[in-house]
C-alpha positions, 0 to 999 in steps of 0.5 A, a space after each residue: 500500500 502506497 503512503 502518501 506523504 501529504 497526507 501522513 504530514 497533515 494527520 501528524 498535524 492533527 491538535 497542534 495550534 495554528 496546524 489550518 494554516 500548515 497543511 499540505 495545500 490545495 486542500 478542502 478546510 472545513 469548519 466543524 462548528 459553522 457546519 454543524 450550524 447550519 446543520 442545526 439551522 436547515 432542521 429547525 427551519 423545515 421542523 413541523 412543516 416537512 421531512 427532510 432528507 439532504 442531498 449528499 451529492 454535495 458532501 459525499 461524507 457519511 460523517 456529515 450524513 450522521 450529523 444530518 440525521 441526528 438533527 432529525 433528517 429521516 436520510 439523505 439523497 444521492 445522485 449516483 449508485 456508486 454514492 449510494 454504495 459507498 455511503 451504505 457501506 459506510 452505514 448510511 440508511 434511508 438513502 434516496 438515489 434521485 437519478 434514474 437508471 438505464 445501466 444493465 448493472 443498476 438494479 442488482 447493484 441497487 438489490 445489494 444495497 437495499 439487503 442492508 438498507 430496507 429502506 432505500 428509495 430509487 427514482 424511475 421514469 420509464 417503463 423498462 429500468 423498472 422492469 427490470 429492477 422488478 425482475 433482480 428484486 423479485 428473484 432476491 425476494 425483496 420489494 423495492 420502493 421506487 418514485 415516479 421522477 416528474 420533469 417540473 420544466 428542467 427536460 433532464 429527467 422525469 415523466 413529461 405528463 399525467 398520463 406518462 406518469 399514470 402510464 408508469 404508475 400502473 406498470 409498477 403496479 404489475 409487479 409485487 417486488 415494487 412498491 409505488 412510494 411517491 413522486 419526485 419533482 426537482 428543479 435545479 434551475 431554479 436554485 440560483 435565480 436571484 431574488 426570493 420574489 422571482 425563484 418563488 414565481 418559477 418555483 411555484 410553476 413547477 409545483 403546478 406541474 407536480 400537483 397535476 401529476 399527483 392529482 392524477 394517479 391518486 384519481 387513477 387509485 395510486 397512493 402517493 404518500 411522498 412528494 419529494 425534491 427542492 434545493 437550498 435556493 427553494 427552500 423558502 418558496 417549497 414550505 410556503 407552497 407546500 407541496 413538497 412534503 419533503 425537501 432536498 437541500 444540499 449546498 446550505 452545509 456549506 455554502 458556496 459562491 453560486 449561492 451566496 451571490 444569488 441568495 444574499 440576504 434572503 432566508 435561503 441564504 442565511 447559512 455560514 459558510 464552512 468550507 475553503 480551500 486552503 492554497 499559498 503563495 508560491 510566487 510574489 515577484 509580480 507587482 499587482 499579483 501574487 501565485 498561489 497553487 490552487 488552480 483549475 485542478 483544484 476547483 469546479 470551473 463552470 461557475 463564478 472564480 473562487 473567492 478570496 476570504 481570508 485575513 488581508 487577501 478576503 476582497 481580493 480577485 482571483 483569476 485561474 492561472 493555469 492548472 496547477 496556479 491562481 492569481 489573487 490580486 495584491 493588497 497594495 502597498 503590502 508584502 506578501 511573503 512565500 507560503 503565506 496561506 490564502 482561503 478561498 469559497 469555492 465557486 460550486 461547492 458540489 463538484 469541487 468537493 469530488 476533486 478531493 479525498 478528504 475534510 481538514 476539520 478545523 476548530 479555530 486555527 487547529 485541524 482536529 480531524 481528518 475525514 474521509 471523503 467516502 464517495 469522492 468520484 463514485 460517479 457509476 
């Protein structure tokens, strides 16, 4: 087994004071006591009004689930099966996988999964994956609970219509080994309109779209106890049209660019964030600028530029560099010295988190802990 050094130097930090500015760089820093937080914020906020189940997409950490469901999370989603494999590995249950599946692997991979976890929920839209998810459960003797996906305007998943979803809702019917749980309505491109006022417009035609699907399989005789979906963005607008009777937030654990720009000062934004990478100066010859090791490697690039936000540097620009480099512009008038450590809000939160392995969970300036990243790139 390969050791890596990096990672041997930074586990020897672990308790020593001033250790969050000395840990091998690029690396994902986390603030224990702002996540836990806005862990405690998000439950109380949907306390007595919905269940909620977070995205784990965004932390991919089966120590960052647990603390969800202490705080009375009733589970936690996931995009992709290696994530839902990897997070019931790790002892995660109540997993909703909120992708639908077309792979000829999925459902007897689905199947093991749900021997541990009884109660595994997956999202399908279409007759066949459903058929054959049946078929392997059948032949295992388990019953699955399966969602009907709605399209709600995004077009990427989700039956398009009443009738599709009636369609699909008497197919499942057919078969004893599932179990029709509910439906599934999620409009990610919603999550970063700006402004409570217009997210709430498009949010509430979306729930227009969902509730006719709803009200047309229960008139077809089908139950439909679960009507689940929203995000950090909607969260607001989801409980005061209250469709949704159960919500998927996922960014607000820790809070990125995309959302804190677009979300401002309204009650969908009011969490802290708890997540930087960490990165240093590593060369200080230019004039306007400083390099630091943190560059396209380093972060999801399809948004807004990370955002400078410690000590002197917080208010700076960043620019992508190169892949291994970033340029932060110069505070003026200042020396800036070799190694001098540089934080910077990550511009998505999601995908920059897969690019690592691991949490440096700091108290103050200390790392206190080192915490696995359990579905880093389970992306199949």
């Amino acid at each position: 087994m390969t050791i890596d050094p990096a990672a041997a130097l930074a586990q020897a930090m672990i308790g020593r004071p001033g250790s969050r500015y000395r840990v091998p760089t690029p690396a994902l820093v986390l603030d224990e006591a702002v996540l836990d937080a806005n862990i405690a914020a998000m439950a109380e906020r949907v306390r007595g009004r919905a269940a909620l189940r977070p995205h784990a997409k965004t932390h991919k950490s089966a120590w960052i689930a647990r603390k969800q469901i202490a705080h009375g999370a009733v589970g936690v989603c996931c995009a992709k099966l290696g994530e839902v494999e990897a997070l019931s590995a790790a002892g995660v249950r109540g997993v909703l996988l909120t992708s639908p599946l077309a792979d000829t692997t999925a459902p007897a991979r689905l199947c093991e999964v749900a021997r541990a976890d009884p109660d595994l929920l997956c999202v399908v839209d279409h007759p066949d994956p459903a058929t054959a998810l049946a078929a392997e459960a059948a032949r295992r003797d388990l019953r699955i609970s399966v969602l009907i996906d709605v399209d709600v305007g995004l077009m990427r998943t989700g039956v398009a219509s009443p009738d599709q979803a009636v369609a699909l809702a008497e197919h499942i019917a057919r078969y004893p080994s599932l179990t029709l749980a509910g439906v599934q309505g999620y409009g990610g491109h919603w999550q970063h309109i700006a402004g409570y006022p217009a997210r709430r417009e498009a949010v509430r035609a979306g729930m227009l779209r969902l509730t006719a699907v709803v009200t047309a399989l229960r008139a077809a005789g089908h139950r439909v106890e679960l009507v689940t979906g929203g995000g950090t963005g909607t969260v607001g607008a989801d409980l005061e049209l209250g469709v949704l009777t159960e919500l998927q937030p996922g960014s607000y654990v820790f809070m990125d660019v995309q959302y804190g720009d677009a979300l401002a000062d309204d009650a969908d934004g009011a969490f802290g964030t708890s997540l930087w990478v960490s990165s240093q100066v590593v060369s200080a010859n230019a004039a306007p600028i400083v390099t630091v090791d943190a560059g396209l490697k380093a972060f999801a690039t399809e948004g807004p530029t990370p955002r400078p936000a410690s000590g002197r540097f917080a208010g700076s620009a960043y620019a992508f560099f190169g892949d291994e480099h970033g340029a932060v512009s110069r505070p003026p008038g200042t020396e800036v010295r070799l190694g001098e450590r540089i934080e910077l809000v990550t511009p998505h939160c999601d995908p920059t988190v897969d690019r690592y392995d691991s949490y440096h969970v700091v108290s103050g300036d200390t790392v206190t802990a080192i915490i696995a990243i359990d579905a880093a790139r389970a992306s199949r």
